[in-house]
C-alpha positions in Angstrom: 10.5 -8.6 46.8 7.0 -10.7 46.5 6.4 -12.6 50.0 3.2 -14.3 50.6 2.7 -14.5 54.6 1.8 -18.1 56.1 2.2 -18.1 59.9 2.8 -14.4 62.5 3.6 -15.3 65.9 4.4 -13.3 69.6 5.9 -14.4 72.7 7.1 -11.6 74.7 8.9 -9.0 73.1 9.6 -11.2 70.0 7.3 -11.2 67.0 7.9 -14.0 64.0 6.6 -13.4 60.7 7.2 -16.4 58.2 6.3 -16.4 55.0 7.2 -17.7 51.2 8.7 -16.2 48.0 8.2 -16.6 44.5 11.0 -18.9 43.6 11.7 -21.9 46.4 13.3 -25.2 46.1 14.6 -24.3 42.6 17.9 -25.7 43.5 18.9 -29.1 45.1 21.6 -28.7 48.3 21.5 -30.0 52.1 22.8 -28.2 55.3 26.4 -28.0 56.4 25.6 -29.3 60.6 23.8 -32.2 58.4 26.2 -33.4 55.8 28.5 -33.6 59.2 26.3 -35.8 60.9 26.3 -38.1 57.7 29.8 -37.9 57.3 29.7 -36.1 54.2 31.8 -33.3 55.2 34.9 -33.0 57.5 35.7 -29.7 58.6 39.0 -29.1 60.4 41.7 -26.8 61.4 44.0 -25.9 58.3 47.0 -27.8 60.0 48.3 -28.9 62.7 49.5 -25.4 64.2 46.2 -24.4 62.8 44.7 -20.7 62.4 42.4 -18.6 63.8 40.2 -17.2 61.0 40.6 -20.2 58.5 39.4 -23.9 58.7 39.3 -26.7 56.1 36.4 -27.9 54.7 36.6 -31.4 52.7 33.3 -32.4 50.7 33.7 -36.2 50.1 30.1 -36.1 48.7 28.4 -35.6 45.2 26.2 -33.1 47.1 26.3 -29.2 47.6 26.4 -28.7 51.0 25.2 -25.1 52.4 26.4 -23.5 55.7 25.2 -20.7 57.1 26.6 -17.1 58.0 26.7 -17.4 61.8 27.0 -21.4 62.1 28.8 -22.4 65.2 31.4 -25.2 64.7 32.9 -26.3 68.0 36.2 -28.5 68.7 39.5 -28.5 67.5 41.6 -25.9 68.9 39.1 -23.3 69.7 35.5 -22.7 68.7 34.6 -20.9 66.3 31.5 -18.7 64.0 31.2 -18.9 60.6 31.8 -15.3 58.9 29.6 -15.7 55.8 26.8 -18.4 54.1 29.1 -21.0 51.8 27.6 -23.2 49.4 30.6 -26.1 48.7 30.5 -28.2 45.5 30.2 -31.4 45.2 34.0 -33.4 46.3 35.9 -30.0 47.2 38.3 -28.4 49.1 38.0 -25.0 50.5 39.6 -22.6 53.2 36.2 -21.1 54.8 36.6 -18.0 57.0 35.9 -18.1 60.4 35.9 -15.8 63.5 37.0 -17.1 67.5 34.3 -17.5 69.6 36.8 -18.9 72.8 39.1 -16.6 73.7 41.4 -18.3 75.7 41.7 -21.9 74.5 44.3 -23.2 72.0 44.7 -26.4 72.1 42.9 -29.5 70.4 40.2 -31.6 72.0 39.7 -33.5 68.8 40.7 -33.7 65.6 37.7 -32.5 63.5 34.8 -29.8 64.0 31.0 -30.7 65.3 28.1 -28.2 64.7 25.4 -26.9 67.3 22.2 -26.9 67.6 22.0 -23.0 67.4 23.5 -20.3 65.7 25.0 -16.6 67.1 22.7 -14.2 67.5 21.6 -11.4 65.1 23.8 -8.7 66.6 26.6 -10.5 66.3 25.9 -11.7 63.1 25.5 -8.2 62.1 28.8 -7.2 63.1 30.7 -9.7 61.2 28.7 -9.1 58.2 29.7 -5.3 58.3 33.3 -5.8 59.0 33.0 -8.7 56.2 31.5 -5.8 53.7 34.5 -3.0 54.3 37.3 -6.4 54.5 35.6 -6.9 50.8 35.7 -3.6 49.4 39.7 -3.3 50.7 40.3 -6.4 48.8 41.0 -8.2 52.2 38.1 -11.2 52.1 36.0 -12.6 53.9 37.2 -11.5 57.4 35.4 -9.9 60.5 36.8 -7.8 63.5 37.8 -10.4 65.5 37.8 -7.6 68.3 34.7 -6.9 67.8 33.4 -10.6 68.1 35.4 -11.2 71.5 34.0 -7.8 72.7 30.1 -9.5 72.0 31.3 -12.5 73.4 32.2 -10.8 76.2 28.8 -9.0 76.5 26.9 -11.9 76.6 29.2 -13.9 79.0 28.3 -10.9 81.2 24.3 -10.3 80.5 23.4 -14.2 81.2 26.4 -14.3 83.9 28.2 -17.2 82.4 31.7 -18.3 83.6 34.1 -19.3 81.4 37.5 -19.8 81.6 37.8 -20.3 78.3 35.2 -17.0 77.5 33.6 -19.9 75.6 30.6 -18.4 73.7 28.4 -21.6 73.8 29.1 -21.8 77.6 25.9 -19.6 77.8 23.6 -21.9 76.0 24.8 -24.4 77.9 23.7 -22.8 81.1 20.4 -21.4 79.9 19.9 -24.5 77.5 16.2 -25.1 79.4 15.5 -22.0 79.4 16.2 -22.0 74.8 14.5 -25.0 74.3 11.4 -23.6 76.0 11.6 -20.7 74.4 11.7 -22.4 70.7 8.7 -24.1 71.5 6.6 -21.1 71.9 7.0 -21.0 67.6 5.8 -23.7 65.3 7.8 -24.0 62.1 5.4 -23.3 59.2 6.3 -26.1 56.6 5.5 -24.3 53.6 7.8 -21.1 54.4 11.0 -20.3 53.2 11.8 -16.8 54.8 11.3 -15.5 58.2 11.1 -11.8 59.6 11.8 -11.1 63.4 11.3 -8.4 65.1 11.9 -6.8 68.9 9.1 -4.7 69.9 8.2 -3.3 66.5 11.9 -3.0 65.6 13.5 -5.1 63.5 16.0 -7.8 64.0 16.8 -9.3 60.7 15.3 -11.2 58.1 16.5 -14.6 56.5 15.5 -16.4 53.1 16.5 -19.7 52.2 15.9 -21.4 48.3 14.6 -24.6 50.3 11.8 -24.8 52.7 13.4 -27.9 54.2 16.4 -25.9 55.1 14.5 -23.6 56.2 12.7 -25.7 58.9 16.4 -27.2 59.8 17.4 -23.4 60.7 14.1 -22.1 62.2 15.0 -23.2 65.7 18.7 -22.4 65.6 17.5 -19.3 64.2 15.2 -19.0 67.4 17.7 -20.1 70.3 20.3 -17.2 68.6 17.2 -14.8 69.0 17.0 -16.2 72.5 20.1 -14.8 73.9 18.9 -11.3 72.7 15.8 -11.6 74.6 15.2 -13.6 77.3 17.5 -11.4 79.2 15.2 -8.3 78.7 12.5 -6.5 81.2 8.9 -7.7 80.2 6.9 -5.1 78.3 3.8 -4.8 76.1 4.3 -6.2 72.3 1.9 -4.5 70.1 3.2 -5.3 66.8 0.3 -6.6 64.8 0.8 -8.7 61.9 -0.2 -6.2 59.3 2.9 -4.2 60.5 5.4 -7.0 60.8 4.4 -7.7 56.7 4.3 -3.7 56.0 8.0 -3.4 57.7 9.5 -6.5 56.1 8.3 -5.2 52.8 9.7 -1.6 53.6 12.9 -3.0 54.3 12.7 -4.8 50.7 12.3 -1.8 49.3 14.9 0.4 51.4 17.5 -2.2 49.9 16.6 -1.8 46.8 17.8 2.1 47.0 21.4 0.8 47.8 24.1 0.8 45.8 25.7 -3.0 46.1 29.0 -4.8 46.0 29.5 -8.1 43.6 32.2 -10.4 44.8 32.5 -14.0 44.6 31.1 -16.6 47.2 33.5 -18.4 49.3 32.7 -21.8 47.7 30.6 -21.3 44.3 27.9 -18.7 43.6 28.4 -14.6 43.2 27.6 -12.6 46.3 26.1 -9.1 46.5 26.9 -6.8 49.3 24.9 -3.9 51.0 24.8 -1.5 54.1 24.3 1.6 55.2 24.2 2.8 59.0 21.0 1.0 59.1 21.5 -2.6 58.1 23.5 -4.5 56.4 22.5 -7.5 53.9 24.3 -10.2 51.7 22.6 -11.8 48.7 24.4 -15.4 47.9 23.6 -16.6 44.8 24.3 -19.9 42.1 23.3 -20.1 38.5 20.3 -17.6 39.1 18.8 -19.3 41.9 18.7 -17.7 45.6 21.0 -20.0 48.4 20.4 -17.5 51.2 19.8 -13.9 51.9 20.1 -12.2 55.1 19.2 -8.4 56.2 20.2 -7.2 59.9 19.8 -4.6 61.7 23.0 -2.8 62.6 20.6 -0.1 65.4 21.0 -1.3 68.9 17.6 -2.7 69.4 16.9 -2.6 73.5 
């Protein structure tokens, strides 16, 4: 992988590397939490008794709509996380898989699904993606460990001390919503970018490449505020990562996934997915007619 670097960036313990790749807004598609707010899209649960790991997605629109692996949707009977990036064709209907993300609610406070302005954080993303991976190779789709998911939940409900009845994941951004947005504003979205690297200390967190810069600069600050609830909670300490090593470590971990043996599967929506991990990280590769929707990389090592 070719990246040319445009903007590296501390605050505390975090370090931001953003930068571009070769090939960028080859392909022409607009954001899930968007084509909601234009009333492109309606997503909902499946039916009225509903499901915990499934949701309806209806594209009314001639557009491709894109959602993102770790997208909050709340509403409905019970919030929920998206388990994987979908790209949705133009006037569909899909199933999309999903994981709980409020324990202890089941019951509807409206009829269709609204987006946040942040998505889960990299750990928990991580842990879906791996869980996703093995469901895949057993021939079981696109499902997490919803265990697993409530168990993170759980963790963060505890680290920011956030009561919920419910054990309502977004209750913590609620509480500590001042404390996010301040936080995001330490970064500036670089306009030209299309791929981000972040790292703790001089580990890494995870890495995320869109096809289109101005998706891109719609997820930066999600991206940042699920970042947020890894960090803000942590003891201060000296960040000496430079930007010379944030570019050499993104590029080593290019190159570490390129050693991988990979799984091929198709995408929830359209587009072909490829599949890797090892007890390191774990990736997903979604692509449509040759062009690069999204990639992620995350690092599956607890980072502290």
């Amino acid at each position: 992988m070719q990246i040319s670097n445009h903007s590296f960036t501390k605050h505390g313990r975090l370090s931001v590397l953003q930068f571009s790749t070769p090939e960028k807004n080859t392909f022409e598609y607009i954001s899930g939490p968007s084509a909601i707010a234009k009333n492109f899209v309606e997503v909902r649960e499946v039916s009225f008794s509903g499901s915990v790991n499934n949701l309806e997605l209806v594209n009314n629109s001639d557009k491709y709509i894109f959602f993102l692996d770790g997208d909050i949707l709340s509403g409905a009977k019970q919030n929920r996380v998206l388990n994987t990036s979908v790209l949705v064709a133009p006037n569909t209907k899909l199933n999309i898989p999903v994981s709980c993300v409020e324990q202890g609610r089941w019951r509807s406070v409206s009829s269709k699904f609204s987006p946040k302005d942040y998505i889960s954080p990299d750990s928990l993303r991580a842990i879906k993606l791996k869980a996703v991976n093995k469901n895949l190779r057993r021939g079981r789709g696109h499902f997490a460990d919803q265990g697993e998911v409530w168990e993170e939940v759980d963790k963060f409900l505890r680290i920011h001390k956030s009561i919920s009845t419910t054990m309502d994941f977004t209750k913590v951004y609620e509480d500590k919503e001042k404390d996010f947005d301040d936080f995001v504003k330490q970064f500036s979205v670089n306009n030209e970018s299309n791929g981000v690297a972040m790292f703790m200390d001089n580990s890494p967190l995870g890495i995320d490449i869109f096809n289109r810069t101005d998706i891109y600069q719609e997820y930066f600050p999600k991206r940042l505020r699920g970042i947020a609830l890894e960090v803000l909670n942590l003891k201060d300490k000296e960040n000496t990562m430079t930007e010379a090593e944030a570019n050499y470590k993104t590029l080593s971990l290019f190159d570490e996934l390129e050693k991988l043996k990979y799984t091929e599967h198709d995408g929830v929506g359209i587009g072909k997915e490829k599949r890797y991990n090892n007890d390191k990280l774990v990736a997903l590769e979604l692509k449509y007619l040759q062009n690069l929707i999204h990639f992620t990389l995350l690092n599956l090592e607890k980072v502290n």
